[in-house]
C-alpha positions as CSV (number, residue, x, y, z in Angstrom):
1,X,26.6,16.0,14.3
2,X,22.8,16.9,14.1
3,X,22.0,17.4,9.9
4,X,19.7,20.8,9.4
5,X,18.5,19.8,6.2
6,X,14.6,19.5,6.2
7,X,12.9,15.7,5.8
8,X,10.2,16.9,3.9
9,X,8.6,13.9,5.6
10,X,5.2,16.0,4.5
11,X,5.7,14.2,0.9
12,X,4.9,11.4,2.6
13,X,2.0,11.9,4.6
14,X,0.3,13.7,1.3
15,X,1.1,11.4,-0.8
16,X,-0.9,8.8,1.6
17,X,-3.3,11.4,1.7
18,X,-3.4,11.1,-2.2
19,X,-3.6,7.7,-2.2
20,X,-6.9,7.6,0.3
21,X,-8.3,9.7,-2.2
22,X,-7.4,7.5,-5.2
23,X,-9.2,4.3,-2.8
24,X,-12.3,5.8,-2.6
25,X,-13.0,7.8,-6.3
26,X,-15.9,6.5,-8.1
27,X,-14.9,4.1,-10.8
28,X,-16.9,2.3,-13.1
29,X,-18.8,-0.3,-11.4
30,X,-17.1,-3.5,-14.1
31,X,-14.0,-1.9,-13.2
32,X,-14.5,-1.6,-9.5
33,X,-13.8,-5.3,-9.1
34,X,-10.1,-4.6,-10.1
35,X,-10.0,-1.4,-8.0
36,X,-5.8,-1.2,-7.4
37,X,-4.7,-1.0,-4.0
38,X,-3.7,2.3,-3.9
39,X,-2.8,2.8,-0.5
40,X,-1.0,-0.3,-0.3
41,X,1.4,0.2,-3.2
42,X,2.2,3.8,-2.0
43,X,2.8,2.5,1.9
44,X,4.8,-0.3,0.2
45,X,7.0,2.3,-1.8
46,X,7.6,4.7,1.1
47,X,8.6,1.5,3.7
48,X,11.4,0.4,0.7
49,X,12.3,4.3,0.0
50,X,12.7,5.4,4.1
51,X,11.9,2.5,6.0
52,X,13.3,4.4,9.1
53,X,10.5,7.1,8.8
54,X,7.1,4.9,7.7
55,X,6.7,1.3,9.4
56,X,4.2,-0.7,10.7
57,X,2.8,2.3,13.3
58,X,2.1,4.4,10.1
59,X,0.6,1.4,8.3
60,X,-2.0,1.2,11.3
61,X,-2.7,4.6,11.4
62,X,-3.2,5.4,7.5
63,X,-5.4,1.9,7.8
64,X,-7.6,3.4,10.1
65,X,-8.1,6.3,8.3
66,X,-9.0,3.8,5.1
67,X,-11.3,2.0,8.0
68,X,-13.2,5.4,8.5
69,X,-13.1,6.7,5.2
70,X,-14.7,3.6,3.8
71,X,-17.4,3.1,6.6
72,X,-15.7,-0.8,7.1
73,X,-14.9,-2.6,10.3
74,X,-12.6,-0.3,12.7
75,X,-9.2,-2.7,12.4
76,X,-9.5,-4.4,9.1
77,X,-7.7,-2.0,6.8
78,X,-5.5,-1.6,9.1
79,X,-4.5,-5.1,9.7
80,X,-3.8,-5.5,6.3
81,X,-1.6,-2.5,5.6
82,X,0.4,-3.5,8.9
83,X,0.8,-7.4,7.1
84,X,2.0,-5.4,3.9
85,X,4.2,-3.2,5.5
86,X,5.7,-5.8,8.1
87,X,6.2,-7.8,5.0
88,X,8.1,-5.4,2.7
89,X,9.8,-4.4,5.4
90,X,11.0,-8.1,6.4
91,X,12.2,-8.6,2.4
92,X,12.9,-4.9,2.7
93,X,17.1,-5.5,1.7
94,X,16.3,-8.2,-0.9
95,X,13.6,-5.6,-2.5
96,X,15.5,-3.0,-3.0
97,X,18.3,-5.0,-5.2
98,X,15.7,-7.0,-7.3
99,X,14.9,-5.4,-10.6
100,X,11.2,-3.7,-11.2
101,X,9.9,-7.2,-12.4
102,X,10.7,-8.9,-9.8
103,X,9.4,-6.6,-7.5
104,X,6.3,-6.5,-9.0
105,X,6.0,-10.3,-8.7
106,X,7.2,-10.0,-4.8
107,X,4.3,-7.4,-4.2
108,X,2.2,-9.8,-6.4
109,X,2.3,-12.3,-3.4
110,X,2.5,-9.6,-0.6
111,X,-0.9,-8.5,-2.1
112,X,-2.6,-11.5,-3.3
113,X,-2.0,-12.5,0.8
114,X,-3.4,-9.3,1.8
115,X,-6.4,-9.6,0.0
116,X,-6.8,-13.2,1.3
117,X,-6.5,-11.8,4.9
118,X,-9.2,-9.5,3.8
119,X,-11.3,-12.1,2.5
120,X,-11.4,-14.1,5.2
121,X,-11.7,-10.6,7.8
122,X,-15.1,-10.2,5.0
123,X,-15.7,-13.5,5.2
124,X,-16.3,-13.8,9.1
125,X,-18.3,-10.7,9.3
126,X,-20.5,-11.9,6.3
127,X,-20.2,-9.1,4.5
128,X,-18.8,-10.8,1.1
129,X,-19.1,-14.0,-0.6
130,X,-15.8,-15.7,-1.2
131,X,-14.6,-15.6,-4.7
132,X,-11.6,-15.8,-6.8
133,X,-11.9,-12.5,-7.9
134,X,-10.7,-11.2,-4.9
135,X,-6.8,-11.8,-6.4
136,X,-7.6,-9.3,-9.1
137,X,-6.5,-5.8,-6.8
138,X,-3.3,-7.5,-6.4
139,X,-2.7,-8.4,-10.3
140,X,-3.4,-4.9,-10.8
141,X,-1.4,-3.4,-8.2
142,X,1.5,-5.4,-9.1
143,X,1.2,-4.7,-12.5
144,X,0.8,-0.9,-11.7
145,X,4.5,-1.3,-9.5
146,X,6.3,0.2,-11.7
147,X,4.6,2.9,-13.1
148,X,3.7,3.8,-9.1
149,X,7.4,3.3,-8.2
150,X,8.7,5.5,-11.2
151,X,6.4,8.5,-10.0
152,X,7.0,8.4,-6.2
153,X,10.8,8.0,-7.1
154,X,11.0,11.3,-8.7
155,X,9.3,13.1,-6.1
156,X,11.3,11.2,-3.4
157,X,14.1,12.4,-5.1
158,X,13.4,15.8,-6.5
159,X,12.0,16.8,-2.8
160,X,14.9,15.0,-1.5
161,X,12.1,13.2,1.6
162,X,14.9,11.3,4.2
C-alpha cells in the first residue's frame, strides 16, 4: 500500500541549509577557535532521526556546498561529513538507545576523529599548523548535542519529516 502522507523531507534540506549558514557567521575571532560544527551535528541528528532519507550521498553533497561556501579544497568537507555520517550511521542502532550523555560522548569521538581527518587533509596542503586545539569544535559540538538534538526533535516531530 503506497502512504500519501507528505515527507516533509524539505525540513531537512533547510535545516542543512540553516546549518551552512550557522558555519560561516562571523564570530568573535577568541571564539572562532571553538567554532561548533554545525553542519556536522545537524547531518549527525537527521542520519539517527531518518537514516533511510539522509546518508552518506547527502553528507557529500552538503560537504561540497560547505567546500564552496568556505572557499576550501573541493572534497575536504566533504570527506569528513561522509566519515561522520558513515559513522553514526554504522553505531546508528546502538545511538539511538543510549541516553543524551552518552551520545554526546559517542559524537565526542566521531568528531574529535573528524577534525583529525581534517587536520591532517590541512596539514598536507599546508594550510594550518598542527595543534591541539583542533579537538576543541568537537568538545563544543558534543557538548552542544543535546541542546541541538532537543530542537531538531521537536521539529522532526511537530512537522512529522519520515
Amino acid at each position: 500500500m503506497i502512504s500519501t502522507a507528505p515527507s516533509n523531507v524539505w525540513v531537512v534540506w533547510l535545516s542543512l541549509a540553516l546549518a551552512l549558514l550557522l558555519s560561516v557567521t562571523s564570530i568573535p575571532a577568541f571564539m572562532e577557535v571553538g567554532r561548533p560544527l554545525w553542519l556536522a551535528l545537524f547531518l549527525a541528528y537527521w542520519v539517527l532521526a531518518v537514516p533511510h532519507r539522509v546518508g552518506m550521498a547527502t553528507a557529500w553533497c552538503v560537504g561540497l556546498l560547505a567546500d564552496v561556501l568556505n572557499g576550501s579544497l573541493l572534497g575536504q568537507n566533504a570527506l569528513v561529513l561522509t566519515l561522520i555520517s558513515f559513522l553514526v550511521q554504522t553505531l546508528h542502532q546502538r545511538l539511538r538507545m543510549f541516553p543524551m550523555w552518552q551520545q554526546s560522548v559517542v559524537l565526542l569521538v566521531i568528531f574529535g576523529l573528524a577534525q583529525l581527518v581534517q587536520l591532517w587533509l590541512n596539514a598536507l596542503t599546508g594550510n594550518r599548523p598542527p595543534t591541539l586545539l583542533f579537538i576543541l569544535p568537537a568538545l563544543v559540538s558534543a557538548l552542544l548535542w543535546p541542546w541541538v538534538c532537543t530542537l531538531l526533535r521537536v521539529v522532526h516531530l511537530r512537522l512529522r519529516v519520515n
